[in-house]
N, C-alpha and C positions, 0 to 999 in steps of 0.2 A: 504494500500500500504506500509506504512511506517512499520518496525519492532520494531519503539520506543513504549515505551506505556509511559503513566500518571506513574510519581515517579522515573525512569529512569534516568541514570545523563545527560545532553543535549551533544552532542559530540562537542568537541572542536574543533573550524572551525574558520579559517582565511579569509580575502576576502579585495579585492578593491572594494572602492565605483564608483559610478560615476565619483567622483572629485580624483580619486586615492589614497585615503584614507585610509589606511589601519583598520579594524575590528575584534576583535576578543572577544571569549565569555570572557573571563577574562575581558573583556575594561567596560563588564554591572554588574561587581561585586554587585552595590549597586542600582539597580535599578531591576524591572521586564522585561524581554524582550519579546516582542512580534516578531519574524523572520516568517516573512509570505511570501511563494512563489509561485509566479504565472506565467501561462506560458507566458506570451509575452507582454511586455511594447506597452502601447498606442493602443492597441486592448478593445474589447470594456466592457467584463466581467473586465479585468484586472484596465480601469480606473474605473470605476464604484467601486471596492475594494477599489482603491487607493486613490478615492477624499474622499471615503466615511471613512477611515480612515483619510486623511487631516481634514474634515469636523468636525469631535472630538478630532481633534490632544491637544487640551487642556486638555479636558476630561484625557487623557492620562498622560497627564504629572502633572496636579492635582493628581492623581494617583502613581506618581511614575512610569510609566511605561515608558522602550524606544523603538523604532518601527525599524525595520532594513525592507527592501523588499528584495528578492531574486527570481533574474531569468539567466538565461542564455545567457539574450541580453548582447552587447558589450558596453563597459563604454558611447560610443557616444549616442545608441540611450538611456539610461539610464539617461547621462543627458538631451536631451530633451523630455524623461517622464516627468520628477523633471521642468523645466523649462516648461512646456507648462500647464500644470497642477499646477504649483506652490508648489511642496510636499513639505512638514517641516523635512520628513525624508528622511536617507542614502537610496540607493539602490546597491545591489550589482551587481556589472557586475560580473558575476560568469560563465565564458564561458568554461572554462575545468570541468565547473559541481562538483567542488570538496565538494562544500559544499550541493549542492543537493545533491550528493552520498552520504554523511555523515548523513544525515539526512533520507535520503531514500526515497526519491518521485521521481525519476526520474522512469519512467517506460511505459509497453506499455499501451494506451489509443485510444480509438476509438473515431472516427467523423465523422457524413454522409456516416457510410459503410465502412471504409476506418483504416485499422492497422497503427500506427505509434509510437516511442519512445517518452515523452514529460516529462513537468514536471507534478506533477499531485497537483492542488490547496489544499494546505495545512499550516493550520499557528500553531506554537507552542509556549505557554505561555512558559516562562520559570522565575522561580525564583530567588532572588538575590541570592541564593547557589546553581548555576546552573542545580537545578533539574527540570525536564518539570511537570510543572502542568497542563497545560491541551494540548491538541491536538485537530483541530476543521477542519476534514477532507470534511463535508460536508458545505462549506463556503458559506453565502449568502452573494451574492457580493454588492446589494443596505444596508444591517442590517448587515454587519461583525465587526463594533468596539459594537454593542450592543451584537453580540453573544461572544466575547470578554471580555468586561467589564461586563456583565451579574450581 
């Protein structure tokens, strides 16, 4: 879906967290980023990604890595993803989709028969000199910090 590949420089994208936060790739200079997006907060593929990233959020940060979420829900339900789930990380309310477009997973996706525009599950490693090292399009949502940390 995406027209980024592996070695690419990650595009530069701005966003509010849940908490109003403001984000941007210059803010992960010194650390690896992991910006993973999924379609829809508190749906059931999506938490299953998310605890299961919560779940080695240390793993992560032993590592040097920072985790951002990305979807299109609005800062409210975003926070009570982060709150009902307890996440460790930001999540972006990205509802004019500026950073999905930038990244380019927004697109049309099928379900039960049925055409519609969405986001399409996609996370990207990105390096502390903001180049994407990897891209992990086909995401297992119970094993995604293992297909990750690899």
């Amino acid at each position: 879906m995406t027209t980024l590949k592996i070695g690419d420089k990650a595009p530069s994208f701005s966003g509010l967290d849940q908490n109003g936060i403001a984000h941007k790739l210059a803010d992960y200079k010194e650390k690896k980023l992991v910006v993973f997006f999924y379609p829809k907060a508190s749906t059931p593929g999506c938490t299953t990604e998310a605890c299961d990233l919560r779940d080695n959020f240390d793993r992560f940060q032993t590592n040097n890595y920072a985790l951002l979420g990305v979807s299109a829900d609005s800062a409210k339900a975003q926070t009570k993803f982060v709150e009902k789930y307890d996440l460790p990380f930001p999540l972006l309310a990205d509802e004019d989709k500026s950073v999905i477009q930038a990244f380019g997973v927004w697109g049309p996706k099928k379900f039960m028969g049925r055409e519609y525009d969405g986001i399409h599950r996609t996370t990207f490693v990105i390096d502390e000199n903001g180049i994407i090292e990897d891209i992990i399009t086909d995401v297992k949502t119970k094993a995604h910090a293992a297909q990750i940390l690899k």
